[in-house]
DRENBAMAR-800745 format. One record per residue (C-alpha): residue number from 1; x, y, z. Coordinates in steps of 0.25 Angstrom, whole numbers, plus 2048, in hexadecimal, padded with zeros to 3 digits. Example, Ala and Ser with C-alpha at 12.3 -4.5 7.8 and 13.67 -1.06 7.14 Angstrom:
// DRENBAMAR-800745
   num    c1    c2    c3
     1   831   7EE   81F
     2   837   7FC   81D
END
This chain:
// DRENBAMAR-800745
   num    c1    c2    c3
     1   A81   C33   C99
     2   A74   C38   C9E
     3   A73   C43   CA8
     4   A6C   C42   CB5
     5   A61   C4B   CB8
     6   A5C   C4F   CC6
     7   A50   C46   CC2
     8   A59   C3A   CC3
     9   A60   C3D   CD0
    10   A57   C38   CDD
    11   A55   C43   CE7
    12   A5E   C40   CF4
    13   A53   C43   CFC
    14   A4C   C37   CF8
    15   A57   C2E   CF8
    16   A58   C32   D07
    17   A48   C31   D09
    18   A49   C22   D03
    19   A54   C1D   D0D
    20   A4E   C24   D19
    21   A40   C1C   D14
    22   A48   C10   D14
    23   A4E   C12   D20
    24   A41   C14   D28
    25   A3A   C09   D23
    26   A48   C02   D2A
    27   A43   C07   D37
    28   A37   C00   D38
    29   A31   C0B   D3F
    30   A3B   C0E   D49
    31   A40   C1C   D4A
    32   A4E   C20   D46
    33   A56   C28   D51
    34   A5F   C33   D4D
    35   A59   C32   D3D
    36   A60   C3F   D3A
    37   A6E   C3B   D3E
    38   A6E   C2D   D3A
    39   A6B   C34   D2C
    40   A76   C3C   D2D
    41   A80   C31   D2F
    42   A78   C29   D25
    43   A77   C32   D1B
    44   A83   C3D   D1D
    45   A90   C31   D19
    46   A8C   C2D   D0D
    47   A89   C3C   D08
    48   A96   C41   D0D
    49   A9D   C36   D06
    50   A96   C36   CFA
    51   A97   C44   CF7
    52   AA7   C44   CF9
    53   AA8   C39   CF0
    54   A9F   C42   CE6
    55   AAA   C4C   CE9
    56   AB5   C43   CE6
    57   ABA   C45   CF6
    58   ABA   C53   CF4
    59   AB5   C57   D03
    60   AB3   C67   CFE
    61   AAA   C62   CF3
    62   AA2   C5A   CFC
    63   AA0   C64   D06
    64   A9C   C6C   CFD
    65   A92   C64   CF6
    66   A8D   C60   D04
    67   A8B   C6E   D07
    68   A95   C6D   D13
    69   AA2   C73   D19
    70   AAE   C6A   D15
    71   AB2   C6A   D23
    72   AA4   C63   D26
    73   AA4   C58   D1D
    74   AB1   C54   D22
    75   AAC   C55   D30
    76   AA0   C4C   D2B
    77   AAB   C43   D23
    78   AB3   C41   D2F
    79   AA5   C3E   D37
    80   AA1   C35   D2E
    81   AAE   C2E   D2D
    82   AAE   C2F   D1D
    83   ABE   C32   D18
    84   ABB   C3D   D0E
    85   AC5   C36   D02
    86   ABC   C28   D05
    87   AB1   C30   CFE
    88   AB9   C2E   CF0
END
């Protein structure tokens, strides 16, 4: 088994960069309203999920990891609509 090297792990940045692209050339020009939030609720599910399901649904771990208060990731969970053990 080989191990994986930061060379091989694709910045998030640019995965990030790449769909925003993508989602411009969607817009043929047009002007997106509210960019920032529609991110946020783009973006913000699939993290929150994703990293408990790293975490095996361990909701301390993930806040940790996160970098937030467990109290606020629940709150985010619960906004979100995401059952914390549907993350396993």
């Amino acid at each position: 088994m080989s191990s994986l090297r930061s060379t091989d792990i694709k910045p998030l940045g640019h995965s990030v960069s790449e769909c925003l692209d993508d989602f411009f050339q969607t817009l043929n020009g047009h002007a997106p309203k509210n960019l920032y939030d529609l991110f946020l609720e783009q973006v913000e599910p699939p993290l929150l999920k994703t990293t408990l399901r790293y975490c095996h649904g361990n909701q301390s771990r993930a806040a940790e990891m996160l970098g937030l208060n467990r109290a606020t990731l629940r709150k985010k969970l619960k906004m979100h609509k995401i059952k914390p053990d549907a993350a396993n």
